[in-house]
Every structure is written in C-alpha cells, then in structure tokens.
C-alpha positions as CSV (number, residue, x, y, z in Angstrom):
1,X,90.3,138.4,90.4
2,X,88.0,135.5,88.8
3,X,89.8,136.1,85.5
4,X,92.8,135.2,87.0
5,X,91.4,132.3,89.0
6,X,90.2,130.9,85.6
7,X,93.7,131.4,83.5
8,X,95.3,129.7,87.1
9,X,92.7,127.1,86.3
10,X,93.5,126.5,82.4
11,X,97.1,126.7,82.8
12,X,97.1,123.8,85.2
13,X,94.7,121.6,83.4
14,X,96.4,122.4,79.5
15,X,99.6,121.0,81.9
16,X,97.2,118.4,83.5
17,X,96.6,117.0,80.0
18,X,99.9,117.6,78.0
19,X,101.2,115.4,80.2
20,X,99.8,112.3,78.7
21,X,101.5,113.3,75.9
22,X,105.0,112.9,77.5
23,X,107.9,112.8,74.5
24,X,110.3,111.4,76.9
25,X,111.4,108.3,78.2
26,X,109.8,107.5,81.7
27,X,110.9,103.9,82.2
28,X,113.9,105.0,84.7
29,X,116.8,107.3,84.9
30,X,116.4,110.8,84.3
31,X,113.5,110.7,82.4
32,X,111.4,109.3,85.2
33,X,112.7,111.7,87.4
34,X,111.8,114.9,85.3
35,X,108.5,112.9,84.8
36,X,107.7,112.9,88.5
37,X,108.7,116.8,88.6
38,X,105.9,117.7,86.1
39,X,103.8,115.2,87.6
40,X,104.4,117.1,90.9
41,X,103.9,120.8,89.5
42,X,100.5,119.3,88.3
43,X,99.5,118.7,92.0
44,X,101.1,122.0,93.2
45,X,99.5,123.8,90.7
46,X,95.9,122.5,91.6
47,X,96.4,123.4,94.9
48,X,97.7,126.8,94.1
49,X,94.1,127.1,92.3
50,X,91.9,125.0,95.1
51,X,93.2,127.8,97.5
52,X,92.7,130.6,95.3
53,X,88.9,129.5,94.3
54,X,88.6,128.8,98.1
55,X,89.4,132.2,98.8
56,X,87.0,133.8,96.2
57,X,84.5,131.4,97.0
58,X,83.9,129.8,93.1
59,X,82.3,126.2,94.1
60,X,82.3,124.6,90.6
61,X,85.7,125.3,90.0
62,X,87.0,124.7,93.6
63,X,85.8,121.4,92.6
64,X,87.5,120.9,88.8
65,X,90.8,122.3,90.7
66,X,90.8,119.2,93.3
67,X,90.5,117.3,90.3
68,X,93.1,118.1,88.4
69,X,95.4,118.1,91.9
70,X,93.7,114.5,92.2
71,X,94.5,113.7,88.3
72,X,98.6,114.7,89.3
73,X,98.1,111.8,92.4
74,X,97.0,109.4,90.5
75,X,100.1,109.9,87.4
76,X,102.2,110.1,90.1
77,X,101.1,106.4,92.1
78,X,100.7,105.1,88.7
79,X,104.9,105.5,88.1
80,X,105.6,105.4,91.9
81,X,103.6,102.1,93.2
82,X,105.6,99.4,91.1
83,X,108.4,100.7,92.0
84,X,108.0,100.4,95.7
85,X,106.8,96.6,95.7
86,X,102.7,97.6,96.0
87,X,101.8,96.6,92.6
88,X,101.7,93.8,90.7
89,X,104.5,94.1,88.2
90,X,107.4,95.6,89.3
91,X,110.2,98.3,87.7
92,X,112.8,99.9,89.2
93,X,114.0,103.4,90.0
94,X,117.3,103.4,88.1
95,X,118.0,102.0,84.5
96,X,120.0,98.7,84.6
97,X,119.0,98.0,88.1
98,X,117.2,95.4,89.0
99,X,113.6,95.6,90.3
C-alpha cells in the first residue's frame, strides 16, 4: 500500500515540476486554457495523495503532498489573478481582447 502511496506521490510531483517547463503558449486562447487543466490535475492529484497518506497514516509525505496541491494553487493564481483585475498588470482571458 506505501509503494503505491509513494509512485501516487512521484507521479504528481514529476507533473508538479514538468509543468514549469510548459512548450505551449499560455498568454490566452487555448493554450491558457489547457494550461489551467494541467495546472488543475496538479491540485487534484495532490489531494488524491494527501487523502491516501492520510489514510495510511505517512506524516512526512502527507506533508510533501499538500505541497505539491499548494505548488498547483499557486500556478494557478499566478495565470488567474491578472486576469480578474487583483494584480498589478493586467492580461486577458481571450487572445485579441482587451484586458
């Protein structure tokens, strides 16, 4: 059962850090869009592991799991928050609209 805890674990955070590496475009469009769906599986990913270490009671990597579902909120605000007006610069949502 830990075994698969731990491959859970590694699958997420090789995801978790692949992502930095994105080879799209994520200024607007579709690109942002597939963007934020990676983003997203990175969050429900860690949870799927945060449950499962929860469950078989590993501590240390209960804790690495809430970071990497904390890692995926924190992609995610940094794409979503100028978009919605809370940040300093602003972009839009779709390509050729205006912010």
């Amino acid at each position: 059962m830990r075994l698969g805890v731990w491959a859970r674990l590694i699958a997420v955070a090789i995801l978790g850090s692949a992502i930095l590496w994105w080879p799209y475009s994520r200024s607007c469009g579709w690109g942002l869009a597939a963007y934020l769906a990676a983003t997203t599986m990175i969050i429900v990913g860690g949870l799927w592991v945060v449950a499962c270490t929860w469950i078989c009671r590993m501590a240390r990597t209960h804790a690495f799991a809430l970071l990497l579902a904390l890692w995926g909120v924190g992609l995610i605000a940094v794409e979503a928050l100028p978009r919605i007006g809370y940040a300093k610069s602003e972009a839009s949502w779709l390509c050729g609209a205006v912010p």
